[in-house]
C-alpha positions as CSV (number, residue, x, y, z in Angstrom):
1,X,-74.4,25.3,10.8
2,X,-73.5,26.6,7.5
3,X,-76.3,27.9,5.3
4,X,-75.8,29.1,1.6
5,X,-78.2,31.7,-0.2
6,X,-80.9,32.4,2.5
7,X,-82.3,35.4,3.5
8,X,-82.5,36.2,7.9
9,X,-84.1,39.0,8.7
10,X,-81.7,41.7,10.6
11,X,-84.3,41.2,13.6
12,X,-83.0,37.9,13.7
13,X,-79.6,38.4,14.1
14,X,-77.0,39.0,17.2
15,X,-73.5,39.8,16.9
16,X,-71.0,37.3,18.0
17,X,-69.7,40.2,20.7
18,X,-73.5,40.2,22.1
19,X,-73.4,36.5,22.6
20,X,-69.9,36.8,24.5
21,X,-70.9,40.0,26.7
22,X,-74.5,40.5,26.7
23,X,-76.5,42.3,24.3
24,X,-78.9,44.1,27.0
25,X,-82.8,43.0,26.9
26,X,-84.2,41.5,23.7
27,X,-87.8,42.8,23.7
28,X,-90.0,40.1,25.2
29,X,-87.2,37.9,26.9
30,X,-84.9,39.6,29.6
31,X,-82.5,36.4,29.8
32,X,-82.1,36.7,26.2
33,X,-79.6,39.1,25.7
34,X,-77.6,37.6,28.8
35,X,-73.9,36.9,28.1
36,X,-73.8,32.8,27.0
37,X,-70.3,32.4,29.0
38,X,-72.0,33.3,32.1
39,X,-75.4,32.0,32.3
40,X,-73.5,28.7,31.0
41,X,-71.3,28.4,34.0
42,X,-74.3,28.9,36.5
43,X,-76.2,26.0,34.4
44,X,-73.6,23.3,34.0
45,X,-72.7,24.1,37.7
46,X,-76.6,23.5,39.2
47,X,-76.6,19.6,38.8
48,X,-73.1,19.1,40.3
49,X,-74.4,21.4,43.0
50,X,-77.3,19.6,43.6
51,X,-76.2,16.1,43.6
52,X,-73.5,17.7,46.1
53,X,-76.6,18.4,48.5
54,X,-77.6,15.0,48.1
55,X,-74.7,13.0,48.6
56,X,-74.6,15.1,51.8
57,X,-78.5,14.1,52.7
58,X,-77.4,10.4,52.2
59,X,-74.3,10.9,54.2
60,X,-76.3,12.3,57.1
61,X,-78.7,9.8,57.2
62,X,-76.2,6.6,56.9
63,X,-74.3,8.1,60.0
64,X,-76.6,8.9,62.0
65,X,-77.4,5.2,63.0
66,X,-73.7,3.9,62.2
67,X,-72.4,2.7,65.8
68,X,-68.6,2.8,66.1
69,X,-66.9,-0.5,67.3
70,X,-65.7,-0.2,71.1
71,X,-66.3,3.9,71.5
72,X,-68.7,6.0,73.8
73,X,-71.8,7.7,72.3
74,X,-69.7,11.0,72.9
75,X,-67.0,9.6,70.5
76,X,-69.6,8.6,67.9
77,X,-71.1,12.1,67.5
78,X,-67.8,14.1,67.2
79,X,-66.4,11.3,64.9
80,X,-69.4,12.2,62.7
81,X,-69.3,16.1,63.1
82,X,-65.9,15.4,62.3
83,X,-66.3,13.5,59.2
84,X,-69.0,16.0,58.1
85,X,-66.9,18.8,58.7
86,X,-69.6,20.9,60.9
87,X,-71.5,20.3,64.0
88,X,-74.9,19.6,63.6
89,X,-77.7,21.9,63.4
C-alpha cells in the first residue's frame, strides 16, 4: 500500500527490523511485537498438521475392519502396525 500526504501518528508505526525480529511487547497485546517470520511458520504449519492427524484417524479406522485375503489374524495386525508405522496403543 502506497499512501501520499497523510499524517500516522509515531504510535502507530513499527520499523521494518521489528516486524522481522520482534519488537518486544506492544502495550496491550503481548503477540504483537512477535517476530512475523516466526509466528508465520507456526500458523501456515497448524492446518497441514492437523489434517495430518486426521488422515491418520481415517486411516486407523479403515484398517481396523480391513481383512487381508488368505492371512491369519496375527498377520492382519502386524500388516497394519506395519503400514502405520507404530504398534498400537
Amino acid at each position: 500500500m502506497h499512501l501520499d500526504d497523510v499524517f500516522v501518528p509515531e504510535h502507530r508505526t513499527l520499523p521494518s527490523a521489528g516486524l522481522m525480529f520482534g519488537s518486544g511487547e506492544i502495550e496491550g497485546d503481548a503477540m504483537a511485537g512477535l517476530p512475523v517470520p516466526q509466528v508465520l511458520a507456526l500458523m501456515a504449519a497448524a492446518p497441514a498438521l492437523g489434517a495430518a492427524e486426521a488422515a491418520v484417524d481415517l486411516f486407523r479406522e479403515r484398517i481396523a475392519g480391513r481383512v487381508l485375503a488368505y492371512s491369519s489374524a496375527i498377520e492382519r495386525r502386524t500388516s497394519r502396525c506395519r503400514k502405520l508405522g507404530s504398534a498400537p496403543s
